[in-house]
DRENPA-359351 format. One record per residue (C-alpha): chain; residue in one letter; residue number from 1; y, z, x. Coordinates in steps of 0.5 Angstrom, whole numbers, plus 500, padded with zeros to 3 digits. Layout:
BEGIN
('A' 'A' NUM (Y Z X))
...
***
This chain:
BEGIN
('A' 'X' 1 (692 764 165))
('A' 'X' 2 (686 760 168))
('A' 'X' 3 (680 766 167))
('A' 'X' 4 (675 764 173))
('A' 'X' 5 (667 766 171))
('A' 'X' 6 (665 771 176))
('A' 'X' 7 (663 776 171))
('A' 'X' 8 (658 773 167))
('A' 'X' 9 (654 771 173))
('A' 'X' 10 (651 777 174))
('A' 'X' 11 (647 773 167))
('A' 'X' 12 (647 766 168))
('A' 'X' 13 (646 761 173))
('A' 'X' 14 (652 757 173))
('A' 'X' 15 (659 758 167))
('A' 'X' 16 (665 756 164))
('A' 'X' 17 (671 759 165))
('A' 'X' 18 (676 759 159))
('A' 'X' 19 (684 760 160))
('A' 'X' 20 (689 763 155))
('A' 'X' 21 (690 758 148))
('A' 'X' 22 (696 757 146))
('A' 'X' 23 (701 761 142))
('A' 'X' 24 (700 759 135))
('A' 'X' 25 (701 762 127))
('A' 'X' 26 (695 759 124))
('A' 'X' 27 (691 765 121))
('A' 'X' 28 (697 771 123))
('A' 'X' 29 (689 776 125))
('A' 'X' 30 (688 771 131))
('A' 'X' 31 (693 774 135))
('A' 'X' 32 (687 779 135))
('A' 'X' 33 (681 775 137))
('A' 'X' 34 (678 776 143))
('A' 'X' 35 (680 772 149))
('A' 'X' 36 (674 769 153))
('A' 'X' 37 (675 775 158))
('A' 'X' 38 (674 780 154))
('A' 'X' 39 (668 778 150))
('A' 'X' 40 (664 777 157))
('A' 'X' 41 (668 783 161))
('A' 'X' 42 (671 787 157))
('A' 'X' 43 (676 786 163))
('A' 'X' 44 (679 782 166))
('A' 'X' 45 (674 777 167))
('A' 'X' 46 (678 775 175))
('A' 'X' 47 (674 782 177))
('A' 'X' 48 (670 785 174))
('A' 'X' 49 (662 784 176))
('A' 'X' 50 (660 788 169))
('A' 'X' 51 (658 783 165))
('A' 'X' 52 (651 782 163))
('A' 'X' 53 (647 778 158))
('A' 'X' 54 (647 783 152))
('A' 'X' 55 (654 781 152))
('A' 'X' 56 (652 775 149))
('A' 'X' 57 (646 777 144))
('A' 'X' 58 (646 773 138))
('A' 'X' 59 (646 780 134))
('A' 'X' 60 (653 783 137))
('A' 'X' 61 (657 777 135))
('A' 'X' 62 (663 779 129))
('A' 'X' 63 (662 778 122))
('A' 'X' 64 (665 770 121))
('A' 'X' 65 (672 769 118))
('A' 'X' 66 (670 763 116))
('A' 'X' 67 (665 760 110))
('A' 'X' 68 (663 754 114))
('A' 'X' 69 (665 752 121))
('A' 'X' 70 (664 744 123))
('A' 'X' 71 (664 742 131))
('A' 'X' 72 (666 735 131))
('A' 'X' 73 (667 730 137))
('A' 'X' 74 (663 725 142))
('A' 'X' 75 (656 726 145))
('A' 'X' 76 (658 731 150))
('A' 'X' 77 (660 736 144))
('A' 'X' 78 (653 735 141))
('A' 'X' 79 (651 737 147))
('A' 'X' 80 (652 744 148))
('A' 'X' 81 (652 744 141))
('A' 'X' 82 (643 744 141))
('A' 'X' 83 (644 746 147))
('A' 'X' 84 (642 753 143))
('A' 'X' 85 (650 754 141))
('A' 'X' 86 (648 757 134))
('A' 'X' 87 (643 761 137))
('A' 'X' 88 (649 766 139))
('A' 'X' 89 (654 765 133))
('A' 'X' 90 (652 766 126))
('A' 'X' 91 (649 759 124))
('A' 'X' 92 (649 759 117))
('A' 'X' 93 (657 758 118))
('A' 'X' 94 (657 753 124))
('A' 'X' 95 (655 746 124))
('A' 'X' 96 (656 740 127))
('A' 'X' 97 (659 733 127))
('A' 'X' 98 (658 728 133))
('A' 'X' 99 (657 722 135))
('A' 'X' 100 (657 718 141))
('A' 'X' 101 (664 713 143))
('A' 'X' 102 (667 718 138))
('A' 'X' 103 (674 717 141))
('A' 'X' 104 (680 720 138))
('A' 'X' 105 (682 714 136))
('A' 'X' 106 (677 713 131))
('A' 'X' 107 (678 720 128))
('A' 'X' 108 (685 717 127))
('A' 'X' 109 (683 711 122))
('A' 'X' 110 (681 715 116))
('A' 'X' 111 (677 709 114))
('A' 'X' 112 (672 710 120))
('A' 'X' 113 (665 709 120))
('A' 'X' 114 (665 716 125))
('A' 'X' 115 (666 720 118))
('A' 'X' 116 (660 718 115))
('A' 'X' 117 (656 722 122))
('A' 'X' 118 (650 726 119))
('A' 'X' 119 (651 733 120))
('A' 'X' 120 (648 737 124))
('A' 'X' 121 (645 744 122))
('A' 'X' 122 (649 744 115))
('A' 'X' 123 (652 751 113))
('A' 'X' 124 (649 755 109))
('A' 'X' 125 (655 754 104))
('A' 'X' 126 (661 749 103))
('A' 'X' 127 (657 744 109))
('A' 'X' 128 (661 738 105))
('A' 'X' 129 (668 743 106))
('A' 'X' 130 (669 747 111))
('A' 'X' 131 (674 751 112))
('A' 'X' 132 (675 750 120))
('A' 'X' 133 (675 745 125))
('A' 'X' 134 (673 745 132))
('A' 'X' 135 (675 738 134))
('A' 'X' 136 (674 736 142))
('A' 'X' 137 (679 729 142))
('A' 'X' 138 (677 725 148))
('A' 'X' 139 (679 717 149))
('A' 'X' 140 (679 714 156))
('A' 'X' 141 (685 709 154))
('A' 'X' 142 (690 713 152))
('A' 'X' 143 (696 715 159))
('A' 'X' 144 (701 718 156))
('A' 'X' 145 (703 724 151))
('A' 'X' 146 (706 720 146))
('A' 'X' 147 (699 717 145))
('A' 'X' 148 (695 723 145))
('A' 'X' 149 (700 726 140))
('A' 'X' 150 (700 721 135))
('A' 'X' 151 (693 720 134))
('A' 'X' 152 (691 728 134))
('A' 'X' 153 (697 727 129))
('A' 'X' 154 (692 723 124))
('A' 'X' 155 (687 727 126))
('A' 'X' 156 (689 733 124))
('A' 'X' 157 (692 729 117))
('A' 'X' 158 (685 726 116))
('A' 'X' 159 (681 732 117))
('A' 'X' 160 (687 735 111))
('A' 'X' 161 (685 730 107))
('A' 'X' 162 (678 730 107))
('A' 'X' 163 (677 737 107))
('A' 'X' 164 (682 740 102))
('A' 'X' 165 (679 748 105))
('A' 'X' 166 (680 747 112))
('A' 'X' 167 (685 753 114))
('A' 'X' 168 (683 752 122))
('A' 'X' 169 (683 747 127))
('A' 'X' 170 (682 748 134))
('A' 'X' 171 (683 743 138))
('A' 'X' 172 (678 742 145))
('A' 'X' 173 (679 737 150))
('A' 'X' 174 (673 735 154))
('A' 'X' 175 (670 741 159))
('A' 'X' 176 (674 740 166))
('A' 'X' 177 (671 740 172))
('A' 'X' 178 (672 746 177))
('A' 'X' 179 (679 746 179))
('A' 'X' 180 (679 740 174))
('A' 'X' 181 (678 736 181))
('A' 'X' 182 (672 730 182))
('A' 'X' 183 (666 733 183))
('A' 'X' 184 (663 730 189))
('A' 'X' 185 (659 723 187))
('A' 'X' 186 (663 723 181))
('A' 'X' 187 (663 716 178))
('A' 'X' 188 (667 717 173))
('A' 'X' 189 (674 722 172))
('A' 'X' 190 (671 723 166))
('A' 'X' 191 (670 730 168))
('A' 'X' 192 (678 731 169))
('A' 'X' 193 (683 733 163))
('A' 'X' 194 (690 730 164))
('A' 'X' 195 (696 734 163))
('A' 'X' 196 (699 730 157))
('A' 'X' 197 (693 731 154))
('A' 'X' 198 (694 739 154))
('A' 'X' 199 (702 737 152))
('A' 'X' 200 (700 733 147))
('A' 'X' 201 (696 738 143))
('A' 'X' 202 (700 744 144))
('A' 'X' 203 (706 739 141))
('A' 'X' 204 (701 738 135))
('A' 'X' 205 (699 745 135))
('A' 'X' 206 (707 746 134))
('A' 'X' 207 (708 741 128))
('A' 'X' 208 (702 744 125))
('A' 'X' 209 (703 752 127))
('A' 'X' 210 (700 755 120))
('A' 'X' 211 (694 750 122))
('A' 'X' 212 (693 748 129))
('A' 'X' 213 (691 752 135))
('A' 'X' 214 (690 749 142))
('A' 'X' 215 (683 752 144))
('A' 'X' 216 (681 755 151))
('A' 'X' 217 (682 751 156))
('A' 'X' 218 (673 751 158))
('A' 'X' 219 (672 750 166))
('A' 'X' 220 (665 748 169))
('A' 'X' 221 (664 753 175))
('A' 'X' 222 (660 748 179))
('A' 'X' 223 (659 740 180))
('A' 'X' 224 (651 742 178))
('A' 'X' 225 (652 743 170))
('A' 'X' 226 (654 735 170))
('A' 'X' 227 (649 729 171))
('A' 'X' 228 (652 725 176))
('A' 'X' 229 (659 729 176))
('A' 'X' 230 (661 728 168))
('A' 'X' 231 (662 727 163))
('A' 'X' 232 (655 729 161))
('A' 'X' 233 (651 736 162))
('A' 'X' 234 (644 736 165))
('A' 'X' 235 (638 740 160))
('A' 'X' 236 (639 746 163))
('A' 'X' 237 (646 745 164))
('A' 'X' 238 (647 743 156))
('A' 'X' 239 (643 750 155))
('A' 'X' 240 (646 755 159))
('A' 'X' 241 (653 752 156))
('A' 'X' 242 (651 753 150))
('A' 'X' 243 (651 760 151))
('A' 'X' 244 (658 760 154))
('A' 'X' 245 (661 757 148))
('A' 'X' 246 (657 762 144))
('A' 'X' 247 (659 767 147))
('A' 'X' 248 (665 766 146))
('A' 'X' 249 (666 763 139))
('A' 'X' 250 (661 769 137))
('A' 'X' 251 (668 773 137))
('A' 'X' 252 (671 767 135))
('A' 'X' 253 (668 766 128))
***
């Protein structure tokens, strides 16, 4: 289920959209959490005009589940993290770990130097722990399924081993562009998610189902978010981002 933005924009300029995760048993109460639409709309997202701003407030958001969220990726990830993402979460319990080329298979090598990435906002407690991980996999090399799934595979392992508390792994992928299609003028497609890249996460989600979850699916509603057509957001862009992933990770915390 492809959710579309048109509830929120009664608040904001521009919004990622966010589809259905996949099916997964990792933490048995998440089969409760809020989806993306219900935290906008309260409805389904597709029709209702009712959202506003206050949906968002940082005031509004669940108690956390977890001691110590940690957001890890490439740059692009950091982006909407300072974008003012925790300025709708409960920051003492998120923070964030990313890093420029950080690219899937990095993460891979439990011997990478992209380990030792300075953290960004500690938590408040259990920053060197964390007991849940939101990892954006990204690599422009890799074509097949085979491929994505083998390095997520050492991912997962590795963020195990050197994190012995981890109870959750979310796995993101990069933000689409609308309709996952090239935005016009586009450089790059960077922008554009694979769909051997969704297979290969739902097929680590599967082999790890008290573990791995496939985070939602987030879709930019314009080519104005990015900067020359993506990857990379604009200042404003990566502001208003931020709040998207805040509103919905505020439920999802």
């Amino acid at each position: 289920m492809t959710i579309r933005p048109i509830a929120f924009l009664a608040s904001c300029v521009f919004f990622l959209a966010a589809c259905g995760t996949a099916t997964s048993t990792a933490d048995t109460a998440d089969t409760a959490d809020a989806t993306p639409a219900d935290v906008l709309s309260g409805t389904d997202a597709t029709t209702s005009t009712d959202a506003t701003a206050d949906s968002t407030s940082a005031d509004a958001y669940a108690p956390p589940k977890y001691v110590c969220n940690q957001v890890m990726g490439v740059s692009v990830t950091g982006e909407w993290f300072a974008g003012g993402f925790e300025s709708f979460v409960d920051d003492g319990h998120w923070q964030g770990m990313t890093l420029s080329h950080a690219y899937v298979d990095l993460w891979a090598d439990s011997t990478n130097t992209v380990w030792g990435t300075p953290l960004v906002s500690p938590c408040t407690k259990n920053s060197s722990d964390p007991d849940r991980i939101l990892f954006t996999g990204c690599n422009w090399d890799y074509k097949t399924a085979a491929e994505w799934t083998q390095a997520l595979t050492a991912v997962v392992g590795n963020l195990k081993g050197k994190y012995p508390s981890v109870k959750r792994i979310d796995l993101l992928t990069m933000i689409r562009a609308p309709g996952n299609k090239l935005c016009e003028g586009a450089l790059n497609n960077e922008a554009i998610v694979a769909p051997y890249i969704d297979e290969a996460m739902a097929n680590v989600a599967a082999a790890f189902p008290d573990l791995v979850v496939v985070a939602p699916k987030f879709e930019a509603p314009n080519c104005d978010v990015f900067v020359l057509g993506g990857p990379h957001f604009t200042p404003d862009g990566a502001a208003v981002l931020g709040q998207i992933f805040g509103a919905y990770y505020n439920h999802n915390q």
